[in-house]
C-alpha positions in Angstrom: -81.9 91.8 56.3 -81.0 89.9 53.1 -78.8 87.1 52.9 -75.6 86.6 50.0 -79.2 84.0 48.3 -81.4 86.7 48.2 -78.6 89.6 46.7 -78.0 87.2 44.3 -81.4 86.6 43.3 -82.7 90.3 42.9 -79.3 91.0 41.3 -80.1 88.6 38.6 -83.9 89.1 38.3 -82.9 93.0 38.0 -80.5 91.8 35.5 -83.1 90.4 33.2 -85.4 92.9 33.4 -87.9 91.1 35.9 -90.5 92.2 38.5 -91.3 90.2 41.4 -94.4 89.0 39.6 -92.7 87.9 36.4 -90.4 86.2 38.5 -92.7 84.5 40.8 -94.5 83.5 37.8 -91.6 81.7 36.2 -91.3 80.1 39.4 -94.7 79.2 40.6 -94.8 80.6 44.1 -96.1 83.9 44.9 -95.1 87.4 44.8 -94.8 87.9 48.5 -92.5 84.7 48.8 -90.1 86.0 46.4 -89.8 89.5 48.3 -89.2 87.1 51.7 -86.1 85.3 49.9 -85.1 89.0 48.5 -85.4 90.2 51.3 -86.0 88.4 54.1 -83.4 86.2 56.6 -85.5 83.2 55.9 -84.8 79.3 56.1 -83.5 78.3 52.8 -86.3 77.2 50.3 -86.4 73.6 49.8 -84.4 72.1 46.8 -87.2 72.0 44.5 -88.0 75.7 45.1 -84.3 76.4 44.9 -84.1 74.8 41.2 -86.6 76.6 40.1 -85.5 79.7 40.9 -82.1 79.0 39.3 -84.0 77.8 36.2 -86.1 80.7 36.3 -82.8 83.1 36.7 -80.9 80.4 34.4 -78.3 80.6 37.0 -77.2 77.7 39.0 -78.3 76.6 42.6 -74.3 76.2 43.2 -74.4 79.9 42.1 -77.2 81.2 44.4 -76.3 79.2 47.7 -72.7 80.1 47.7 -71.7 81.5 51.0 -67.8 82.8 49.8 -67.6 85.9 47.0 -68.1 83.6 44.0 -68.9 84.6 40.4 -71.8 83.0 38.3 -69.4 81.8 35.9 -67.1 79.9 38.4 -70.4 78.4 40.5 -71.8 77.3 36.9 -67.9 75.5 36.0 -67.8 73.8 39.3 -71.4 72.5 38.8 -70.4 71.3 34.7 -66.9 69.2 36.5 -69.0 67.5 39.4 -71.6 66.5 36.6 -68.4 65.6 34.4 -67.1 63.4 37.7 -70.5 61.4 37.5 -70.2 60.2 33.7 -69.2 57.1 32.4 -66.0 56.7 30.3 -67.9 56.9 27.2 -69.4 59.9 27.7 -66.3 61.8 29.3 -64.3 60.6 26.1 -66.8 61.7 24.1 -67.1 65.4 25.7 -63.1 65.3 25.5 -63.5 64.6 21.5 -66.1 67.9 21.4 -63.7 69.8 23.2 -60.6 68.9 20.8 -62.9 70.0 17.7 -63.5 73.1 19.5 -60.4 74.2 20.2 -59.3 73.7 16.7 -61.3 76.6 15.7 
């Protein structure tokens, strides 16, 4: 039986066009692995595994571990602020000036 991972996974490799293969490819693990996660009720792949796969899907790991109904686009936002908590002042002021000359267009 799948789990919410592997839905999410074959709905985005289906998304971008993508066998098995290709995917398993992109990753570097083989084809019958991927089927297991798409699949499979497995134990979760480790985190190295798990960011390639969101690399490979550019997706998030937030995105494909996410246990509640969650859209990509939320999972990828809450992923951006918790990498925004972690920056210095500098770097937060000077992602606040990009977003002011942004929104003045």
């Amino acid at each position: 039986m799948p789990t919410p991972l592997g839905d999410r996974v074959r709905e985005l490799r289906l998304k971008q066009g993508l066998t098995l293969e290709a995917l398993a490819d992109r990753v570097g693990s083989s084809k019958s692995y991927m089927w297991e996660i798409e699949n499979k009720d497995v134990a979760r792949p480790s985190a190295e595994k798990l960011h390639q796969i969101a690399l490979a899907l550019e997706t998030t790991a937030e995105y494909l571990l996410a246990t509640e109904a969650v859209t990509e686009a939320d999972a990828t936002d809450n992923a951006f602020f918790r990498k925004y908590q972690q920056m210095d002042e500098k770097s937060k002021n000077r992602l606040r000036d990009m977003l002011k000359i942004l929104d003045e267009k």
